[in-house]
C-alpha positions as CSV (number, residue, x, y, z in Angstrom):
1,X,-15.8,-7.7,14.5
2,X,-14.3,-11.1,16.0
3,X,-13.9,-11.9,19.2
4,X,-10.2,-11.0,20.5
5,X,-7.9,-14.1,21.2
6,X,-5.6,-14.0,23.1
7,X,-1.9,-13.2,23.2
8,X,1.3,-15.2,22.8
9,X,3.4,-15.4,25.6
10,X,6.6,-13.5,24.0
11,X,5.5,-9.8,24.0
12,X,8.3,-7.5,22.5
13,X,8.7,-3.9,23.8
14,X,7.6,-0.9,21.7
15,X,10.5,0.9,23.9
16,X,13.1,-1.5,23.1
17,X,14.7,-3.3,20.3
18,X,15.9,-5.8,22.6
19,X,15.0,-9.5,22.5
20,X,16.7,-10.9,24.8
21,X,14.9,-11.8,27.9
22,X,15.0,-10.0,31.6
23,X,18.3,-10.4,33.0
24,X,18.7,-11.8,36.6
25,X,19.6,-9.0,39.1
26,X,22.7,-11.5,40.8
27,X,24.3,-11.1,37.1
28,X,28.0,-10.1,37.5
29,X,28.3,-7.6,34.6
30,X,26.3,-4.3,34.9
31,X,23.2,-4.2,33.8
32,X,22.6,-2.5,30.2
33,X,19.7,0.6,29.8
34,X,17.7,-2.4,27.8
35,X,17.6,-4.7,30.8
36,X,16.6,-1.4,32.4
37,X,14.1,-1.1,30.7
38,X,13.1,-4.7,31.0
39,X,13.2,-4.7,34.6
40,X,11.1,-1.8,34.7
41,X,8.3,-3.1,32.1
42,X,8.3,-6.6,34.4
43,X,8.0,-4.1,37.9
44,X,4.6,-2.3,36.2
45,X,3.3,-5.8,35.2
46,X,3.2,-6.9,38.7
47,X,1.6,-3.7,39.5
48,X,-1.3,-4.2,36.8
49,X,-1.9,-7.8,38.6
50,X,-1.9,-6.7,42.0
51,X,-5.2,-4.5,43.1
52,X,-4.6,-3.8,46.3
53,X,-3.5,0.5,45.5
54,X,-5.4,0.3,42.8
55,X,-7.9,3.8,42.9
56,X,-9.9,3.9,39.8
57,X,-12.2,1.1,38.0
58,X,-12.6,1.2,34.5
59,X,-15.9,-0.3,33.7
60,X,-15.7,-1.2,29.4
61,X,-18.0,-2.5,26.7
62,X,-22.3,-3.3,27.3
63,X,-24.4,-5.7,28.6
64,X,-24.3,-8.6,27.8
65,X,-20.0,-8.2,27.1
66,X,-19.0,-5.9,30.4
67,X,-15.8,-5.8,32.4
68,X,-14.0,-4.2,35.0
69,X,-10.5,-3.2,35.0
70,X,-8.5,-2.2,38.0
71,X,-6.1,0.6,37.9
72,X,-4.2,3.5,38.8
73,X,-4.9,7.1,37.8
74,X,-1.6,8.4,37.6
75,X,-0.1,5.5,35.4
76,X,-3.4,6.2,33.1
77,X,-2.5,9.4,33.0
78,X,1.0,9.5,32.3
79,X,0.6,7.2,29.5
80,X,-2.6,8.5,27.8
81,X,-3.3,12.7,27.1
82,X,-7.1,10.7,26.9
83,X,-7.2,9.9,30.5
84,X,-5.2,13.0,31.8
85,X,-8.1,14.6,30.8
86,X,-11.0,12.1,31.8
87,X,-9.5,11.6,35.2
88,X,-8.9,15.2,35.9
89,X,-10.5,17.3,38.4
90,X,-12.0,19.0,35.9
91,X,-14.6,15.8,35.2
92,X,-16.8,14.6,36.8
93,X,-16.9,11.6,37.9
94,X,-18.9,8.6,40.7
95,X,-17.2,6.7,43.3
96,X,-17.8,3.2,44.2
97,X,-16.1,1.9,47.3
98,X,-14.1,4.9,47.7
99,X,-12.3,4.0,44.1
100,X,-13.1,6.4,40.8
101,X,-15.6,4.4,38.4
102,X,-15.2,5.3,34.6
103,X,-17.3,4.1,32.3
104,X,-16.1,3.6,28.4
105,X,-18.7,1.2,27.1
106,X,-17.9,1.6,23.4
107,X,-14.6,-0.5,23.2
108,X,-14.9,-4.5,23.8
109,X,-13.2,-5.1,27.0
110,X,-10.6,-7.9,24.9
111,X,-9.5,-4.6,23.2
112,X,-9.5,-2.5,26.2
113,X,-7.4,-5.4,28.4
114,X,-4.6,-5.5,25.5
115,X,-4.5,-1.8,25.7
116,X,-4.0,-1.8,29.0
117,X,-1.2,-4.1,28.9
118,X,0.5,-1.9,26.7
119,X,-0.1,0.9,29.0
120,X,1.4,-0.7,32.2
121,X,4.4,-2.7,30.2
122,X,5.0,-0.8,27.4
123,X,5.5,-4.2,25.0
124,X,3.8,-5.0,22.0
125,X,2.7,-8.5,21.0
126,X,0.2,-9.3,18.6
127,X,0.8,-12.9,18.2
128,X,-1.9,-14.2,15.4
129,X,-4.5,-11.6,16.1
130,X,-6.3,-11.1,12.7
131,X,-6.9,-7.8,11.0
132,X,-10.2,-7.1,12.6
133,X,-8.9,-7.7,15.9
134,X,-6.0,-5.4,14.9
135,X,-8.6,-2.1,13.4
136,X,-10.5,-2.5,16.5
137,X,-7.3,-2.5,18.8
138,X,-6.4,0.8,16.3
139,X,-9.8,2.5,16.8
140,X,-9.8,2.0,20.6
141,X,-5.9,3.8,20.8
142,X,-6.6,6.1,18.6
143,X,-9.9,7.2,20.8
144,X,-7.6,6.9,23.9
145,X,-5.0,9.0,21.9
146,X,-2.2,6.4,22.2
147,X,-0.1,8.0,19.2
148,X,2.7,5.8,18.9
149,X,0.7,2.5,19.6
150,X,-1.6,3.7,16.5
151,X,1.6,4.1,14.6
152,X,2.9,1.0,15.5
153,X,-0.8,-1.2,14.8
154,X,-0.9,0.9,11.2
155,X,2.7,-0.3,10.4
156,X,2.3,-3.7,11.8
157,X,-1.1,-4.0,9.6
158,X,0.4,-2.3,6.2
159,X,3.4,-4.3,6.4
160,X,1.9,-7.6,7.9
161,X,-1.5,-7.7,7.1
162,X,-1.4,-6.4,3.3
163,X,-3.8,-9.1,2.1
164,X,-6.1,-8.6,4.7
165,X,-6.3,-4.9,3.6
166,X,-6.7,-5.6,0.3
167,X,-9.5,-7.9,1.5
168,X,-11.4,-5.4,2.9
169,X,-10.1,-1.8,1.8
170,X,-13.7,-0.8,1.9
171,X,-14.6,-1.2,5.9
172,X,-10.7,0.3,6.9
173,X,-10.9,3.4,5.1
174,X,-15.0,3.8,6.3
175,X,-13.8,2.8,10.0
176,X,-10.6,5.0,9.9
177,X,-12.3,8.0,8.5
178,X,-13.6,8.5,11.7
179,X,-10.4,8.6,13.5
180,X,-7.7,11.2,14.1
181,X,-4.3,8.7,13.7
182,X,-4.7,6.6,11.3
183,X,-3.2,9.0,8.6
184,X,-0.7,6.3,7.5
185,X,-3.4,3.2,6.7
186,X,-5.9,5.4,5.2
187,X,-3.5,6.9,3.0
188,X,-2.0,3.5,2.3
189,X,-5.0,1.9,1.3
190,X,-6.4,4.9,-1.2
191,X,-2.8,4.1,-3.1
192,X,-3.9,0.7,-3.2
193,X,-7.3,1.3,-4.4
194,X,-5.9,4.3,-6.7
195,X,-3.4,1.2,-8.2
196,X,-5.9,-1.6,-8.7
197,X,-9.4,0.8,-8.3
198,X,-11.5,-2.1,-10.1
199,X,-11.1,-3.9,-6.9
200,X,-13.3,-0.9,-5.3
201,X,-15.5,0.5,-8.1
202,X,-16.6,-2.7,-9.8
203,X,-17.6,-4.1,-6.0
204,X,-20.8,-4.8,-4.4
205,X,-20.1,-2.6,-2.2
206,X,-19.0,0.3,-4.0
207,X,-22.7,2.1,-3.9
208,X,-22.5,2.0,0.0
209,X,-19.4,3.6,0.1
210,X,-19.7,7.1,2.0
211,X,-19.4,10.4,0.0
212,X,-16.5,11.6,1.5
213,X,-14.6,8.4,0.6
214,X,-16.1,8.2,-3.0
215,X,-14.9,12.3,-3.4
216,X,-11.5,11.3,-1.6
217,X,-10.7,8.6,-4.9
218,X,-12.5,10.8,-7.6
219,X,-9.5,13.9,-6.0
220,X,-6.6,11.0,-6.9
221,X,-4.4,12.1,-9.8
222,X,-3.5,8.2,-10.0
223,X,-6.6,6.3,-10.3
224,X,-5.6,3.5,-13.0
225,X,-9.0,3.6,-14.9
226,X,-10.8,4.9,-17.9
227,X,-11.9,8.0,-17.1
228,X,-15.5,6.9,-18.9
229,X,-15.6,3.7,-16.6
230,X,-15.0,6.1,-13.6
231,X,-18.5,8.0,-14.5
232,X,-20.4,5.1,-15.4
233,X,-19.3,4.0,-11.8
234,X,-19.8,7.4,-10.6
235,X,-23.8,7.4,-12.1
236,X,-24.4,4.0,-10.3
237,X,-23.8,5.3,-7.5
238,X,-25.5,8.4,-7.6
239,X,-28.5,6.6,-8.7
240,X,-27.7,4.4,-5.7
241,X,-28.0,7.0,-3.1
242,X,-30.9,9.4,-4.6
243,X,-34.4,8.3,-3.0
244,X,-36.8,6.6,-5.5
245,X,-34.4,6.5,-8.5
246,X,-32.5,2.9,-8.2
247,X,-36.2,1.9,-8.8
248,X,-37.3,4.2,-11.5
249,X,-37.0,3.1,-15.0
250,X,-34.5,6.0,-16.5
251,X,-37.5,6.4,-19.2
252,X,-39.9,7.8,-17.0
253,X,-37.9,9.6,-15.2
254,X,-38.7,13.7,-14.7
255,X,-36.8,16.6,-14.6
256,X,-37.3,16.3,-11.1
257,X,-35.5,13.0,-11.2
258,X,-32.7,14.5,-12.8
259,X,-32.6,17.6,-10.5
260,X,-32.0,15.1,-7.5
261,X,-29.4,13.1,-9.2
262,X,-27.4,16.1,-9.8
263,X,-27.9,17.8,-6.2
264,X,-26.4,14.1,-5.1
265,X,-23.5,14.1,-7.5
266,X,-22.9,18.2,-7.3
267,X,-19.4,17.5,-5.6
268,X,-18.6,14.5,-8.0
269,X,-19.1,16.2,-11.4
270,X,-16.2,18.7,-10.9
271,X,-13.7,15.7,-10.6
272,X,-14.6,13.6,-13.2
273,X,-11.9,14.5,-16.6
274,X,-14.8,15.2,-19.1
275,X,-12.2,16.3,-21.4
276,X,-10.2,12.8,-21.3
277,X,-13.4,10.7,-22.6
278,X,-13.1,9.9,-26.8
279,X,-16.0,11.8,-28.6
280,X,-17.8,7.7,-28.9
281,X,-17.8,7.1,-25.1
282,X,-19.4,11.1,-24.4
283,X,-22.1,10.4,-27.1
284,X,-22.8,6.8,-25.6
285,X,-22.1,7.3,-21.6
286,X,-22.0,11.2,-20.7
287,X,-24.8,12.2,-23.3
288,X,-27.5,10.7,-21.7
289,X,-27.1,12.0,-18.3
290,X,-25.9,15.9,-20.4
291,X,-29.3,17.2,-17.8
292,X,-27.1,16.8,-14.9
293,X,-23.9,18.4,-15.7
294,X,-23.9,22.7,-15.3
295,X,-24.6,23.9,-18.8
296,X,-21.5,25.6,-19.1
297,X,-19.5,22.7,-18.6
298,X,-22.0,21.1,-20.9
299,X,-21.4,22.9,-23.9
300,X,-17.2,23.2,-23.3
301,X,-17.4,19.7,-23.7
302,X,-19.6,19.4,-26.8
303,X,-17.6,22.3,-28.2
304,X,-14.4,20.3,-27.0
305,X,-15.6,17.4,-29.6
306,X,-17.2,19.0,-32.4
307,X,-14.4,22.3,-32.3
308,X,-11.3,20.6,-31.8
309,X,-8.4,23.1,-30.3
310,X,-11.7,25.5,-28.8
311,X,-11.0,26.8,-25.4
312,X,-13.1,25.7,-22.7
313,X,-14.4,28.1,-19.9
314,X,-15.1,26.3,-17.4
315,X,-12.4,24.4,-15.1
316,X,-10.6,21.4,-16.7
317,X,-8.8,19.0,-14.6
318,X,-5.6,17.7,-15.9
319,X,-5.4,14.2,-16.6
320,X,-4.9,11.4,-14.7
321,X,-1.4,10.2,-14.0
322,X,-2.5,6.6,-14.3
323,X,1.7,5.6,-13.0
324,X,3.5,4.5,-16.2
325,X,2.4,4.0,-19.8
326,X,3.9,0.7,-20.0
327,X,4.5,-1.9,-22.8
328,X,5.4,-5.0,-21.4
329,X,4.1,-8.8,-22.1
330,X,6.3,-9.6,-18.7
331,X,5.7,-7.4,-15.8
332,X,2.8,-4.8,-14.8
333,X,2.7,-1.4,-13.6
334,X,2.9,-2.6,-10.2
335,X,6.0,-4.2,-10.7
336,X,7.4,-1.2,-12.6
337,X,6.8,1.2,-9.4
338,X,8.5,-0.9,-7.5
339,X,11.7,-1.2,-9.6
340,X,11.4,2.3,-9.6
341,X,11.8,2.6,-6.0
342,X,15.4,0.0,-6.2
343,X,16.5,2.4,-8.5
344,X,16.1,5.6,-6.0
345,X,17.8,3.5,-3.3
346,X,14.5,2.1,-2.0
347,X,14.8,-1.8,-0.8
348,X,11.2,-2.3,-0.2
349,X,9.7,-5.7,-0.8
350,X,6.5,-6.3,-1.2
351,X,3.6,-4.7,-2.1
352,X,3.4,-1.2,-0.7
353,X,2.5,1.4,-3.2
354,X,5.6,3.1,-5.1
355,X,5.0,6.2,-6.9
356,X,6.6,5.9,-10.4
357,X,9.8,8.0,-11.1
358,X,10.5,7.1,-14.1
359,X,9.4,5.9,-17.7
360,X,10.1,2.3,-19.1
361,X,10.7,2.8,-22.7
362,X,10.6,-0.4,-24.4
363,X,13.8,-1.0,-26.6
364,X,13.7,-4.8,-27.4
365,X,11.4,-7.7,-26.8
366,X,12.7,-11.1,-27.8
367,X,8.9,-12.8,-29.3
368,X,9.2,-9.3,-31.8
369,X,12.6,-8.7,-32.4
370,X,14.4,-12.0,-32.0
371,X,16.6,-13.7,-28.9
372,X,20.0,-13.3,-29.9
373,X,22.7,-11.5,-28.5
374,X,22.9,-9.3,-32.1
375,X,19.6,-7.8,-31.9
376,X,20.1,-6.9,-28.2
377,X,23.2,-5.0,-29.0
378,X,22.4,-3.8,-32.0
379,X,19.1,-2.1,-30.1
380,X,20.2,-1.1,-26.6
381,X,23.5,-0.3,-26.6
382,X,24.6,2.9,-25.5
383,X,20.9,3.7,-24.4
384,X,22.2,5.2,-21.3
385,X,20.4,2.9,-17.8
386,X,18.0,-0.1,-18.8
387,X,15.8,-2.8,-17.2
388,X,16.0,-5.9,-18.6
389,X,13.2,-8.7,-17.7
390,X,13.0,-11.9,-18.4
391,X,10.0,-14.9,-18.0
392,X,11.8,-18.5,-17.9
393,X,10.7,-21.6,-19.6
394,X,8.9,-23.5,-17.8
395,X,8.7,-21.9,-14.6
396,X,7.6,-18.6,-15.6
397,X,9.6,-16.9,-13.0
398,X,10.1,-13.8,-13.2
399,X,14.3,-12.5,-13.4
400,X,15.4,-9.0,-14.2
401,X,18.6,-6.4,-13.5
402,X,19.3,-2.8,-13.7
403,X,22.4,-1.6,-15.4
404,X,23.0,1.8,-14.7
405,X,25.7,2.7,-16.9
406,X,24.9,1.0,-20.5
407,X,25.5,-1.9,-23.1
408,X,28.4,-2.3,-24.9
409,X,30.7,-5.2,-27.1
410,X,34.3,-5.4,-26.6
411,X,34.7,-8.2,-23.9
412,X,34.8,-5.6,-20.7
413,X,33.6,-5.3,-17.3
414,X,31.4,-1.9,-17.2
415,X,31.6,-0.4,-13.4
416,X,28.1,0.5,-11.5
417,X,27.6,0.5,-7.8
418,X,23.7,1.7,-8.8
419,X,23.2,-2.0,-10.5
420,X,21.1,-4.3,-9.1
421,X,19.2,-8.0,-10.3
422,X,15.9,-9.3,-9.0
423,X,13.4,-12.1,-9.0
424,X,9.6,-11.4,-8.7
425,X,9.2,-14.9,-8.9
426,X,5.7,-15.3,-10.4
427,X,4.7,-12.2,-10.5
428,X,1.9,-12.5,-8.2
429,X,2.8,-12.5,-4.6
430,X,5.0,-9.3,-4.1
431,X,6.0,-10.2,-1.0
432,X,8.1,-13.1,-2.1
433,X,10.4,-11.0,-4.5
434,X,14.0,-11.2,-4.1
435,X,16.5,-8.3,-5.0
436,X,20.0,-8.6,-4.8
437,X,22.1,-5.0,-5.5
438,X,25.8,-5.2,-6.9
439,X,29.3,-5.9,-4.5
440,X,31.7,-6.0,-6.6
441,X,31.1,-2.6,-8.1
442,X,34.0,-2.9,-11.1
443,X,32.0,-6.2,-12.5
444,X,28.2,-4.8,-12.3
445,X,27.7,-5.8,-16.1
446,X,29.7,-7.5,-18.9
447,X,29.7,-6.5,-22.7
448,X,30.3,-9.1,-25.3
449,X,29.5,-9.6,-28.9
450,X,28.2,-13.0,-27.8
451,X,26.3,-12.2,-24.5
452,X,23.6,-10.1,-24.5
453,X,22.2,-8.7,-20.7
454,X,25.0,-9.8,-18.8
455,X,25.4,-9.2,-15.0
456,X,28.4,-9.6,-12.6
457,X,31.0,-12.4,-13.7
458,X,28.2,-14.8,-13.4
459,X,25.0,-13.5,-11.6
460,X,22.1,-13.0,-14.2
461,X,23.9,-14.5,-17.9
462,X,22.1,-14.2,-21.5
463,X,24.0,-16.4,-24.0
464,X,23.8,-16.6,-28.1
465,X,20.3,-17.5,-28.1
466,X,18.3,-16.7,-24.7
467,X,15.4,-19.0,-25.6
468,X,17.6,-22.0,-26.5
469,X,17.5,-24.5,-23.3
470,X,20.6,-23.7,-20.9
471,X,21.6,-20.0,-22.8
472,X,21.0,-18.7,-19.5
473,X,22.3,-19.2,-15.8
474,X,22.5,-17.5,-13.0
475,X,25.2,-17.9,-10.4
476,X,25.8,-15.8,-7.3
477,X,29.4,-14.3,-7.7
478,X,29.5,-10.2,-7.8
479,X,26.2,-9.3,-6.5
480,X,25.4,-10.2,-2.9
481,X,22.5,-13.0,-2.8
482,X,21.5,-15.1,-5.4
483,X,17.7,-14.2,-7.2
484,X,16.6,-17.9,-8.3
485,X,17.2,-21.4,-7.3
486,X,17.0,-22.2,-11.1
487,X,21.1,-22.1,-12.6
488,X,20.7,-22.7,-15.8
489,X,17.6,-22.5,-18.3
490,X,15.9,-20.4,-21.5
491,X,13.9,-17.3,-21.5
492,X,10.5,-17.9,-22.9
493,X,10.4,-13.6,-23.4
494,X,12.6,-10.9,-22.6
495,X,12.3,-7.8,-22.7
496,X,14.8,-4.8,-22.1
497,X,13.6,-1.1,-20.8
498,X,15.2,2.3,-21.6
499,X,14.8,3.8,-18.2
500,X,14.1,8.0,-18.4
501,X,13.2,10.5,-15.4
502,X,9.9,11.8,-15.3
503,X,9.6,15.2,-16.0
């Protein structure tokens, strides 16, 4: 891990939403619980610089990287159920100049020092620190049993540091296996790795990863991946992590060999979906390795592909809920769960992992079925809610809405206060996605013989022929922020979604 830098000068407290800086006390009007709190905060900061009652000394980190910290004991203990246990009567402990000397040499004392900042003033400021510095300021509360600190560095890391994470998903969920708060980010990053697992299982690293963690993915009902392509991962690493096998040629290898290979991957086997592997990809992937399954889940499987509609006997796993069985040229499964969650009310931005509610049921795509505002009607009217997306010319942006009524002709303004339009600009960078729900709730949508997806009086417009140049414009009018800077252009594709519940 990095060095810790060090911090801005504009810390913001954890105990407070207030931003405004300490009041004077020779202020006429009375002061407000914030400045309260404010004054306080700025009373135990003095008391952190000033040694003089100080009656413990915290000695942190080893040689060559050791420093003391002066402090009080009943301050350490009031804040931290760590220390109101460490400095108890209960422990023992050595004096040094009549003051209490604690050792903690496994946190870095740049760590330790913004910890006990936080202790004393109650503020949080991270300023640049990076996300290394950040899951070793984590690891160090979490030891010290700072609960809402750890909650506040998982949130700050999840919502601030999400490409960081994705970065190195492997060495957060190893590091915060290990601690007893960080519930949030581990979880977090398994729904990122159960979204885009390829990042994880096709990785260097993936044969180092530690059993626990590998058993935690293979247990995910959402892992978006071939359930063959999760064995052959799953073999590697068992091969990986059985002594003298990664250098064995599989030809030679003994019944022995096999025996340890299947000791290594006993708790694997039962949570790989045999039964959701085509009869080609057993014969050419599972066959070879048949030695190390339990024979009875052996032959429910050959019986499962030679005896179709046989009932197995040993325990079968349902399959995968790999999100949303999709058929879009536009937007991705990702993008999908997170329209899903505008639907339920959600406003998130960005990437954070959205379980999907519902199922987009293609109805109309304009490179199959044609651009103009016939087809469209004469497809997805009356459908019940839809999701219509859109890639422009030129730009390739990214523009979509959700009417939650339904399509009609007859020149009339359908009501929705469920509507909404959105940009996810190009698709790549979640975090730069605009959404924009509906304000004038009697003009969500518009239904016209010569319009096809038609939002607000002017919001998000299809024209005659969407992929003729200038057929479609957007203009902010009945929905509250404009999605695109672009007002008028054509759609290069468009597509439009049926939107059902999951069941």
């Amino acid at each position: 891990m990095s060095s810790f830098p060090s911090t801005s000068s504009a810390p913001v407290p954890i105990i407070s939403s207030s931003q405004n800086p300490t009041p004077s006390l020779n202020q006429s009007t009375p002061a407000t619980s914030s400045e309260f709190l404010n004054f306080l905060s700025n009373d135990l900061s003095w008391l952190l610089e000033n040694t003089e009652d100080c009656d413990v000394i915290l000695q942190i980190g080893q040689e060559p990287n050791v420093r003391r910290f002066y402090a009080h004991i009943a301050l350490l203990r009031a804040r931290s159920s760590y220390f109101r246990r460490a400095l108890s009567k209960d422990w023992a402990k050595c004096e040094e100049d009549g003051l209490i000397l604690f050792n903690k040499p496994n946190i870095y004392p740049e760590v330790f020092e913004e910890i006990l900042k936080h202790i004393y003033k109650g503020t949080v400021d991270f300023g640049e620190q990076n996300g290394s510095n950040l899951l070793n300021l984590l690891t160090a509360s979490d030891e010290l049993m700072l609960d809402q600190f750890c909650n506040y560095i998982q949130t700050f890391l999840i919502e601030k540091k999400y490409e960081w994470l994705e970065e190195n998903l492997v060495d957060v969920l190893r590091i915060t296996e290990k601690c007893n708060n960080c519930t949030a980010l581990r979880n977090h990053c398994l729904e990122l790795i159960a979204e885009k697992p390829a990042s994880i299982f096709r990785s260097e690293g993936f044969v180092s990863l530690d059993k626990e963690l590998l058993l935690s993915l293979l247990k995910r009902d959402d892992l978006e991946m071939d359930e063959v392509e999760i064995w052959n991962h799953v073999i590697k690493w068992g091969i990986a992590n059985t002594i003298d096998l990664s250098e064995l040629d599989k030809s030679k290898w003994t019944e022995e060999n096999y025996e340890a290979l299947s000791d290594t991957l006993s708790q694997c086997i039962p949570l790989i979906r045999f039964f959701d592997i085509s009869s080609s990809d057993f014969y050419d992937w599972v066959r070879p390795y048949d030695k190390i399954l339990p024979s009875e889940l052996n032959e429910d499987i050959v019986r499962y592909h030679f005896k179709p509609g046989s009932m197995p006997q040993s325990i079968v796993l349902p399959p995968r809920d790999q999100g949303m069985n999709l058929d879009s040229l536009i937007i991705k499964p990702i993008h999908a769960r997170l329209i899903c969650g505008w639907i339920d009310g959600k406003d998130t931005l960005g990437p954070t992992y959205v379980k999907a509610t519902y199922d987009f049921r293609l109805l109309v795509r304009g490179t199959r079925d044609g651009f103009d505002a016939t087809t469209f009607h004469t497809k997805c009217d009356r459908k019940g809610a839809t999701v219509v997306v859109m890639k422009l010319e030129g730009s390739g942006e990214i523009l979509g809405g959700y009417n939650a009524a339904y399509w009609r002709t007859g020149a009339v303004y359908i009501p929705s206060d469920k509507s909404f339009i959105f940009s996810l600009r190009d698709g790549k960078n979640l975090q730069e996605v605009r959404l924009s729900r509906v304000k004038d709730s009697s003009s969500a949508v518009y239904g016209h013989t010569s319009y096809g997806p038609h939002f607000g009086t002017a919001d998000l417009r299809m024209y005659s022929l969407f992929n003729n140049s200038e057929n479609c414009s957007c203009q902010q009018a009945s929905y509250y922020k404009a999605i695109t800077e672009h007002v008028r252009f054509a759609a290069e594709e468009y597509e439009v979604f049926q939107v059902v519940q999951k069941q």
